[in-house]
N, C-alpha and C positions, 0 to 999 in steps of 0.2 A: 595583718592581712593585707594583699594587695587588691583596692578596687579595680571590678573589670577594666573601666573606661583607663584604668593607669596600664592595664595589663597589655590592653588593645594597643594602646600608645607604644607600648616598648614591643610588641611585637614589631610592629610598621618600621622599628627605627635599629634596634638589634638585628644584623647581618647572622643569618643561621648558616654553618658548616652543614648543607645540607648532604645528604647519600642518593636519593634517590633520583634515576635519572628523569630525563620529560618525559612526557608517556608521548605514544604513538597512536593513533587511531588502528594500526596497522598491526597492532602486536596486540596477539591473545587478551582479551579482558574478560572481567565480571564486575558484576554491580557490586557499586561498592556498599549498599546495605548487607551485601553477601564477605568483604570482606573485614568488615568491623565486627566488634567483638568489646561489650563493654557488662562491668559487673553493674550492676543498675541499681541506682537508688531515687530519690524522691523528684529528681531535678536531671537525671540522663538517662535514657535506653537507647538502643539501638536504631530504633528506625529514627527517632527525632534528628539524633549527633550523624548520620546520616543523610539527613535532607542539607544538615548546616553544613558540611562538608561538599556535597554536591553544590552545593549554592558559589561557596566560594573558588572551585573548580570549575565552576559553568559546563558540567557535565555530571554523565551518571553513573561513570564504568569506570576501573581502574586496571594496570597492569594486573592481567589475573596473578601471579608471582607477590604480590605484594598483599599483607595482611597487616591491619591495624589493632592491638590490645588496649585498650582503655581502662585504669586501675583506678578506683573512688577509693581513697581511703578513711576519707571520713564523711559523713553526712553534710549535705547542700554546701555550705560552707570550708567543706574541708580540703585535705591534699587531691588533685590529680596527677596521677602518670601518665603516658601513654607510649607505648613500643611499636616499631613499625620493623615485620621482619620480612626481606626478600626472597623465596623460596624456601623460608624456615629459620635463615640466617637473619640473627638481629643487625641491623643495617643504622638505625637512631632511636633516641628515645627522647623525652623531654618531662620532665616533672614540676609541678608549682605546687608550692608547699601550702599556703593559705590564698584561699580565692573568695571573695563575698561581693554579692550580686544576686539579679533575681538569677532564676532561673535558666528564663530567656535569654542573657548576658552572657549565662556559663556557658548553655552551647555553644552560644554564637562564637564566643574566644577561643573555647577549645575546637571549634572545627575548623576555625581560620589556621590555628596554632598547628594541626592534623594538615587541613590543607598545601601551609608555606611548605611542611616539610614531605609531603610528597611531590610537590611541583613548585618550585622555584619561581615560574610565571605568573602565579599567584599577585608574588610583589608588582609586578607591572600594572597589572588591574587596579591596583591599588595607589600607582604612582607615584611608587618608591623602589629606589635600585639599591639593592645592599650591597657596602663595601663589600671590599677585595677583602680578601681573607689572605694574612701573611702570619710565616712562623716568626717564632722567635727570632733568627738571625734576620726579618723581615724582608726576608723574599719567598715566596713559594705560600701553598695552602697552608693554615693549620689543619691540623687532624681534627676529626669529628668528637665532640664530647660526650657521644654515645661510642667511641670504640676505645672504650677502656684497656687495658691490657696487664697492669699490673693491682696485687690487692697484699696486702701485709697484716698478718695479724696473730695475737698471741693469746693464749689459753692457760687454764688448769687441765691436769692431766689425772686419771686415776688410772696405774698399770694392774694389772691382776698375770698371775703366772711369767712376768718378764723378767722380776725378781725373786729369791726365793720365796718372797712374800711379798702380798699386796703395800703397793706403795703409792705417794701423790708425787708429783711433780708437775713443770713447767713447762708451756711451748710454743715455741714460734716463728712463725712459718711466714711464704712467700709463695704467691700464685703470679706464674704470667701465662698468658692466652698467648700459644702460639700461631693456632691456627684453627678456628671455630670449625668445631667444638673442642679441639686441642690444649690439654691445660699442663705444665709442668710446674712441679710443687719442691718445693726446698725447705729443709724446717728442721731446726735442732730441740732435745729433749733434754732434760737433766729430771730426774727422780731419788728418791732416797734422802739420808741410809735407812736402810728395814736392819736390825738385828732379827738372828736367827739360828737355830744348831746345829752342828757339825757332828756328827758321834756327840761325847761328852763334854765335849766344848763349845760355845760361841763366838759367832763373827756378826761383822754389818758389812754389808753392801751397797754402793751408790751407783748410778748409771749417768753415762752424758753419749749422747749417741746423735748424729746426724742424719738424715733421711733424703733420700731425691728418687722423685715416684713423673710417672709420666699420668696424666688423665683423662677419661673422657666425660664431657659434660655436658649436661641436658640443664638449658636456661629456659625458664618464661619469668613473665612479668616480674615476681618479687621473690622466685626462689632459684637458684643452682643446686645442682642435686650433680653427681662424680664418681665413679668408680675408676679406681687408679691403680697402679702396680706397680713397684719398686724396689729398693732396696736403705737397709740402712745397717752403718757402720758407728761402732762408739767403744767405749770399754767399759769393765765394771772395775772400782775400787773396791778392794776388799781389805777388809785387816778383822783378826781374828781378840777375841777378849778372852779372861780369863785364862793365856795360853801364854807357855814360855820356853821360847822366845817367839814373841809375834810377828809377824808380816803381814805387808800390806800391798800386795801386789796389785800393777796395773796392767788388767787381762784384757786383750782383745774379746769383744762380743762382735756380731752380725748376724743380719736377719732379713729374709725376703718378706715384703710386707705386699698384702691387699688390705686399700684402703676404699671406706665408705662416706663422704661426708655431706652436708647441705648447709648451703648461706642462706638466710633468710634476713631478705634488705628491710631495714627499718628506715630508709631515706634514699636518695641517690647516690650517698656516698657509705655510707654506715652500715653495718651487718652482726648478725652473730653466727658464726660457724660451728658448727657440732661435727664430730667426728668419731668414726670407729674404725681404729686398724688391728687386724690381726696378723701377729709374727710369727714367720719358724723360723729358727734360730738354724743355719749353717756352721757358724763357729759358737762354742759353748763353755764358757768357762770351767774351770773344776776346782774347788775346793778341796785341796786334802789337810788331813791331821796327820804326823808323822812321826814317828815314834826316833829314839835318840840313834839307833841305828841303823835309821833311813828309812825301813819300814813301814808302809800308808795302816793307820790303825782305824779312821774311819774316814771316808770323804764326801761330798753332796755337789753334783753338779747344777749348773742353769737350768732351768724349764725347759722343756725341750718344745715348747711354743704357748703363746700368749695374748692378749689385747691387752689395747689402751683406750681409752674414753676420751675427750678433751672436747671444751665450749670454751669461749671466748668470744671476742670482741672482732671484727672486721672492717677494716678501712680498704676502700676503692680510690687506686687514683688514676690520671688522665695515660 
């Protein structure tokens, strides 16, 4: 756990990539007990982490545009978050995983911590100027570590009606934020083989299929929630048993997908994503059985549409 007084110390001395601009006296406000917003437990509410924020802005209003979320996730002692979104748009956020202290302590850090990063002049008051911010090639700003933009992660998968029968597989995908609330999704599948009958015969089938779906996405504090539309491309492997001579064709499938999915953050970086897409299938495979002179004696096509399930693991990065 980190003690307040340590916490307090590395605020005053860690330089924040901050978003939000100075306020104005000039430019629309409301109080800011009006725009905080926290789940409350034994040690935070609203109007308290509101007076400690006023105190150390040496005011009482903030850009009305501007709203602050406050996430406890565990009792007195536990994780804080906090989101600050401008107009609706997340803009920064900030999280500390373990904090112990009284009470009084916890406001006090977290309103400083709320404060630095709505007004930068804070640190003045305080009489400390934080370093220049440089990128990597060390010139120029870093980015904010609240504007994340890429997230990778990979799943189990259960298909129902994509193959001729229910089948599990594997999945793993790729999210980047193009333009909030704008998300595009990348992610390959592999399922199978199901065995299954043909007329009087048996085959198996396996799938490996790619996806790229565009999204839109609704964020708060600890969940993303997505509905998305796209398309995906792959093939089925097929080869027939008990048949002679067998074949093992490799068939084009495609399919227009809507998809439904939600992250729910277990850290600032870590997640688990659940998802449900449903396919209709455009291109469909077909199975035949073929008699010695040419003749189709029984055949069984693709589903003619389907869903898949998938949860996994989520990782966030910068």
């Amino acid at each position: 756990m980190l003690p307040i007084r340590h916490f307090l110390a590395r605020l005053c001395v860690v330089s924040f990539a901050l978003t939000c601009a100075p306020w104005s006296a000039a430019a629309p406000a409301r109080e800011i007990a009006d725009a905080v917003t926290v789940n409350p437990n034994a040690c935070l509410e609203r109007g308290s982490l509101a007076r400690e924020i006023s105190r150390w802005l040496k005011r009482e209003q903030v850009d009305a545009g501007l709203s602050v979320a406050v996430q406890v996730t565990e009792a007195r002692a536990g994780g804080v978050s906090f989101f600050i979104r401008r107009d609706g748009v997340l803009v920064g956020e900030r999280a500390f995983p373990k904090l112990e202290g009284t009470c009084a302590e916890l406001r006090a850090a977290l309103g400083l911590a709320i404060a630095l990063a709505l007004d930068a002049s804070v640190l003045d008051s305080l009489g400390v100027r934080p370093a220049p911010q440089q990128s990597a090639s060390g010139v120029g700003p870093q980015r904010s570590t609240s504007q994340r933009t890429f997230s990778a992660d990979a799943g189990i998968s259960g298909l129902a009606n994509v193959l001729p029968e229910p089948a599990l597989g594997v999945t793993a995908g790729v999210d980047v934020l193009l333009v909030d609330p704008l998300d595009a999704r990348l992610s390959v599948l592999a399922a199978g083989p199901v065995s299954f009958a043909v007329g009087a015969g048996d085959a198996r089938a396996s799938i490996v299929a790619g996806q790229i779906a565009a999204c839109g996405a609704w964020r708060r504090a600890w969940l993303r929630s997505r509905a998305c539309a796209g398309a995906t491309l792959g093939r089925w492997q097929a080869s027939g048993e008990n048949l002679s001579p067998s074949y093992a064709p490799n068939v084009l499938w495609a399919a227009g997908v809507l998809r439904l999915d939600a992250r729910v953050a277990l850290g600032s970086r870590f997640g688990i994503l659940l998802g449900l897409d449903g396919l209709v299938p455009f291109v469909r495979p077909k199975l035949d059985i073929v008699r010695e002179n040419g003749s189709v004696l029984s055949s069984r096509s693709a589903p003619a549409g389907g869903i898949t399930v998938t949860a996994g693991p989520s990782i966030t990065f910068l």
